[in-house]
N, C-alpha and C positions, 0 to 999 in steps of 0.2 A: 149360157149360164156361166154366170164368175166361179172360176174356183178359188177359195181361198187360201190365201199364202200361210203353207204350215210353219207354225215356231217353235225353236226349239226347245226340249224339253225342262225344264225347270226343277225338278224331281229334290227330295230330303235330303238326298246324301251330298250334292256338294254346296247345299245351303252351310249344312255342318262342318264339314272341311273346315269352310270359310270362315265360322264362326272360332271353330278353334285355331285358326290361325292369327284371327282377330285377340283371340283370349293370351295366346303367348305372348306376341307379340307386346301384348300388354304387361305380361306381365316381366318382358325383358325388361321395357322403360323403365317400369318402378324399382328392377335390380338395378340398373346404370343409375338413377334417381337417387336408392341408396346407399349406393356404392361410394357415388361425389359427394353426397351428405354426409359422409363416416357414420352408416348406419345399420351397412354391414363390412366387412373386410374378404377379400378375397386375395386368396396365393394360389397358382397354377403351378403342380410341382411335377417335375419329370418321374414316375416312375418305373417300375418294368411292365405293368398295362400299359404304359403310355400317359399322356397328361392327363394330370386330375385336378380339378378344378372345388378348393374348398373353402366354403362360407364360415365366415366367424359370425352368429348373429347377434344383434340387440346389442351390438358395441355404438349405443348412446353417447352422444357430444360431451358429457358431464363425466361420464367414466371416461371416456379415452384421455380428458385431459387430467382425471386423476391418474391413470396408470402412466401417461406421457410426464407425469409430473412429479414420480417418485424416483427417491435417491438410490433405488435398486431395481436390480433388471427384472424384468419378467418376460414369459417367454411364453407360448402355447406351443406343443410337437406332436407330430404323428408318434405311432409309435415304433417308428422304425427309424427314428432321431432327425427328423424333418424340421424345421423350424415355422412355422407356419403365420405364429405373429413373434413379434420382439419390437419394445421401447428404445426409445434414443438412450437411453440410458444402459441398457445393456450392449449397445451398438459402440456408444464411447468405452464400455469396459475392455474390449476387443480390440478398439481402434479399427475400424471397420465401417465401412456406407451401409448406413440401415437397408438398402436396398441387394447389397451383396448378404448381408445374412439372411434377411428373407427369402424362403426357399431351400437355402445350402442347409447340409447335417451341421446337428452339433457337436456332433462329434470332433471336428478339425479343429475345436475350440482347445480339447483333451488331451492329456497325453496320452500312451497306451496302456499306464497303470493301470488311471482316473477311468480310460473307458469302462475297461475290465468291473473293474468297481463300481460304477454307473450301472451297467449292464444289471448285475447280480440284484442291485440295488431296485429298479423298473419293473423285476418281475415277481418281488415283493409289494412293490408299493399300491398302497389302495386308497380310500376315502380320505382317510384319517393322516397320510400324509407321511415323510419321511426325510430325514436330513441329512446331508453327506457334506462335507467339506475337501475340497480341490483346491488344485491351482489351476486359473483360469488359462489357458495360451493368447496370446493377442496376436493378431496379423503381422507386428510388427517384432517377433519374437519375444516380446517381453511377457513374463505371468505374472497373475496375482494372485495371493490366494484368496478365495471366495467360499460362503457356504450357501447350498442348494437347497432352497425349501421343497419339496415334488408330492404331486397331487395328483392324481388320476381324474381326469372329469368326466363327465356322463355322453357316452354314445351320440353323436348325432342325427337327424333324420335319415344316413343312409348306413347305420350299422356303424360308424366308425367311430372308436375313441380316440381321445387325445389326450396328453398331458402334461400340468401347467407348473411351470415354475417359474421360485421368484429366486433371483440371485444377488448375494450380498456382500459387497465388499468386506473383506476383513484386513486388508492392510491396515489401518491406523489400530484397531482390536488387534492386530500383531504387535504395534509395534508399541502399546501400551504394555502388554506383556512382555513384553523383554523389558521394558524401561521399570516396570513393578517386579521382575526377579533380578535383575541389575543390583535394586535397592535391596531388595531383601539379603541377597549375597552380601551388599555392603553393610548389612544391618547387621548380618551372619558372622560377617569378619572383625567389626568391631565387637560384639559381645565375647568373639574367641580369644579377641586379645586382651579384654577386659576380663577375663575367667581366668587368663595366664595369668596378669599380673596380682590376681586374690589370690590366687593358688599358692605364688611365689611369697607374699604379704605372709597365708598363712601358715607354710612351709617355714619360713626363716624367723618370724617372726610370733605370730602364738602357740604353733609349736613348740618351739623352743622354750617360750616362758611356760606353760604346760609340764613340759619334761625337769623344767628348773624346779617346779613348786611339786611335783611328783618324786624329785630326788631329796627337798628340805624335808616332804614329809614323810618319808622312808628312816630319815636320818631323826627323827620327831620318832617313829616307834621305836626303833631301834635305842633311844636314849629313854624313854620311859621302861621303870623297872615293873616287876611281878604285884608290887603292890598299889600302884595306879590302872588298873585293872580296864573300871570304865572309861577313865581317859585315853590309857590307851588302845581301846577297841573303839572309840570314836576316832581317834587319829588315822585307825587301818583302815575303816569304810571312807574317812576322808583319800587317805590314801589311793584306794580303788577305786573312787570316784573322778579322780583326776587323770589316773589312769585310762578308765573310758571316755573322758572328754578328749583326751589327746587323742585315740584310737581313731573318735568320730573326726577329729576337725583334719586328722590324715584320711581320710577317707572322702569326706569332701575335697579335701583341698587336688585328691588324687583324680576325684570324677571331674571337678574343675576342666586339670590342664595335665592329664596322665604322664608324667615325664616318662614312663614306661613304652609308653608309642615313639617316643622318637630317639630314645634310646636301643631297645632291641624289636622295633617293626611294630606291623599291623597283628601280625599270628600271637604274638606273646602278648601284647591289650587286649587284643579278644579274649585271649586264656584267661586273664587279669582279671574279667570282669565279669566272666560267667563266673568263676570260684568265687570272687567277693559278693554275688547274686546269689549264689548258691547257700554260702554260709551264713548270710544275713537273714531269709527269707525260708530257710529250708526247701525251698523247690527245685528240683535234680535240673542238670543241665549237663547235656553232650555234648561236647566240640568234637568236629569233624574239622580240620583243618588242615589244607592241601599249601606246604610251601613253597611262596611263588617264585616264579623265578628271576623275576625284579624287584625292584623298591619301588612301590607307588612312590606318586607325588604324596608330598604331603598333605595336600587338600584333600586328596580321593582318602588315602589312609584316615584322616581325619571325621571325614563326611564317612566313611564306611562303623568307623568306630560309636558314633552318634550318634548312627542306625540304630546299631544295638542295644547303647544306652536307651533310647526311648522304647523301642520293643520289647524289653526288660521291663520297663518301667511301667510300661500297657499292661503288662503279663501279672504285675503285681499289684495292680490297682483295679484290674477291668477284669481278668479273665479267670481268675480261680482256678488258674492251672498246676500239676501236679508235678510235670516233666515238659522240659524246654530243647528242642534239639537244634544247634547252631551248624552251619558247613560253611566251608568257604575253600572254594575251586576256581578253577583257573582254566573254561574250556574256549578255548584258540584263544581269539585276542582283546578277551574279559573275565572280569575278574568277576564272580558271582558269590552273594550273601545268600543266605537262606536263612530266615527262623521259624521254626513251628513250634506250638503250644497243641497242649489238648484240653485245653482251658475250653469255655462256654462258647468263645465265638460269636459272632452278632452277623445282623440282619445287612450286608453289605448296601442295600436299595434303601432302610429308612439311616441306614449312616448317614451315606452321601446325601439325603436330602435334608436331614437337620445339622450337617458341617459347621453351618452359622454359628453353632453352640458352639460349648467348651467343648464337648465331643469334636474330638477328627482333627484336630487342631495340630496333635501330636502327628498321624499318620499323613496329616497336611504339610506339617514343616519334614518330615522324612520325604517325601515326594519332592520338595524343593530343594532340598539338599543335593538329593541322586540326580535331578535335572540338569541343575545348574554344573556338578560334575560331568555332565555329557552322559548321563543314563537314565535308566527310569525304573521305576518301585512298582510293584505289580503286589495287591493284598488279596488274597481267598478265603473267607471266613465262612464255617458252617454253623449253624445255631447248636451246639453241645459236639462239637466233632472238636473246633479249634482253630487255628489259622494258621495263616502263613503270610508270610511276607519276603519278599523275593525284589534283590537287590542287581542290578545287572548294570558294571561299569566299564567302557572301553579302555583298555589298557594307552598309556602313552608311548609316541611315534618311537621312543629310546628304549620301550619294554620289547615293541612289537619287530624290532631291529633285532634284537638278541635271540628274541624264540628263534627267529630266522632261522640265523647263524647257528643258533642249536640246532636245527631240525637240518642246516647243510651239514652240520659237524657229523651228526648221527648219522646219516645218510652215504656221505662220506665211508665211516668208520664201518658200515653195514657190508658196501660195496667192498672193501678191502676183504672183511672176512671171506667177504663169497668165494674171492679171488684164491 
């Protein structure tokens, strides 16, 4: 009797194996499949697990070449500053092989301000998005300045976030802005020398004929007698009338081109013009005023005084204030305005969004002024509290030479006494 030859067993479980090995396998090909097609992306980044391996998905033919085809960078990052994807185009901001960013932090892009600032900025940001303006670092030491759109995007299939930003050159937006406060300084300096020379027109010239027809008709009452009665009390209102037009056309021709400022300073035109504000308008005004211990340029003096003129002029058209308080200090090496009102105050957020208007126009050209001086104008307005406005300008290399030497002289003279 044959025995039959036993086979071996055939059993469920490594039919299965087989099949899931079959199924991976499968479904590697279709990642390599579309990985080659740009249909998904993939970056392998060192971290402290070890490599991690991360799918960008559904980056379709028709996006990539829109994103490969804009004039600004875009970026996707872990959140621990990884780079994960980036365009040729943020690749050239850099100067840099799109293959060397890929992968690296972006931090190395940064400087350690900018990180600092990035930083703070990440763990605020959410859906809805956030903007920060830098300068870029390039490989090649050069920077630009750029501004950073950032966006958080939604978790992946393994728990992780990431997020995306698009970054945008702003060199030529710089350098429009300098080329539009250039002109405006020159716009600025032509109308200052145009204000001098009416000033001086008005000053030498209808003044004087003013003062001429002020003195005929003095000498006009003075020659009518007791019995000319109504003639001569029309000739006295003429009289006084002429009198007040000469007052006013000094008084313009003063806010013009103030020979006051470049005669005795910056402290004595400030004085000048809250007491002419005060007596005109009735609204109180305190000067705090700290004597500096140089001569501004003329510009800053000038630009400082123009401050006040217009915040004056805010205070008496817009704010319905009661009392004005003025300072002017000198802590290290600037020279600092202040004015406050307890006027009505306004809503700083819909200011700045209706500017376009005749609104803001004044606290527009005040901000261009302190600028283009090498400072900057900071406003606080509350709604019925008041405002403020806050001037802060670097003193010059000849002011900041002499504190010096003041502060070795003191110093100096301090050491001796001890002695």
């Amino acid at each position: 009797m044959k025995t039959a030859r036993e086979q071996p067993s055939s059993g469920p479980a490594p039919a299965r194996e087989l099949a899931q090995v079959r199924r991976r396998l499968a479904e590697a090909e279709e990642a390599l499949r579309a990985i080659r097609g740009g249909e998904v992306d993939t970056v392998v980044v060192a971290g402290k697990q070890g490599p991690q391996v991360f799918t960008l998905q559904g980056a379709e033919h028709a996006y990539r070449l829109l994103i490969e085809s804009m004039n600004e960078g875009a970026l996707t990052l872990t959140l621990d500053k990884m780079i994960l994807y980036a365009n040729q185009c943020f690749a050239k901001m850099v100067r840099c092989p799109l293959k060397q960013v890929m992968g690296s932090s972006f931090r190395r892009f940064l400087s350690g301000e900018d990180r600092a600032t990035l930083r703070s900025l990440l763990q605020r940001a959410g859906p809805s998005g956030s903007k920060i303006q830098v300068r870029l670092q390039a490989a090649d030491g050069s920077q630009m300045p750029v501004q950073i759109s950032i966006r958080s995007t939604a978790k992946d299939g393994r728990n992780r976030a990431t997020i995306g930003m698009v970054v945008t050159d702003l060199t030529e937006s710089r350098r429009t802005e300098e080329l539009l406060r250039a002109l405006t300084h020159r716009v600025v300096q032509v109308q200052e020398n145009e204000r001098g020379r009416v000033a001086l027109e008005l000053h030498d010239g209808i003044t004087q004929l003013l003062c001429a027809i002020l003195f005929r008709s003095q000498v006009l009452v003075d020659s009518l007698s007791a019995r000319d009665g109504p003639a001569k009390s029309e000739v006295k209102k003429l009289r006084d009338m002429v009198g007040k037009t000469a007052e006013e056309v000094e008084r313009v021709s003063r806010n013009l081109r103030p020979s006051i400022l470049d005669q005795l300073g910056l402290v004595a035109a400030l004085r000048d013009a809250g007491t002419e504000f005060a007596d005109r308008t009735g609204v109180s005004v305190k000067l705090a005023c700290t004597e500096l211990m140089a001569r501004l340029p003329t510009d800053t003096e000038l630009t400082l005084y123009r401050i006040l003129q217009e915040a004056l002029r805010n205070v008496e058209k817009h704010a319905h204030a009661h009392q004005v308080a003025v300072s002017l200090t000198q802590p290290g090496i600037f020279v600092r305005l202040v004015i406050n009102d307890d006027g009505i105050g306004f809503d700083q957020n819909h200011h700045l969004a209706n500017r376009n208007g005749k609104g803001g126009l004044g606290l527009l050209g005040m901000s261009e002024r302190a600028t283009y001086a090498g400072g900057a104008l900071k406003v606080k307005s509350v709604r019925r509290v008041g405002t403020e406005i806050e001037v802060r300008i670097p003193l010059p290399p000849s002011a900041r030479a002499a504190i010096s030497r003041g502060h070795a002289v003191g110093r100096s003279r301090l050491e001796k006494t001890k002695k």
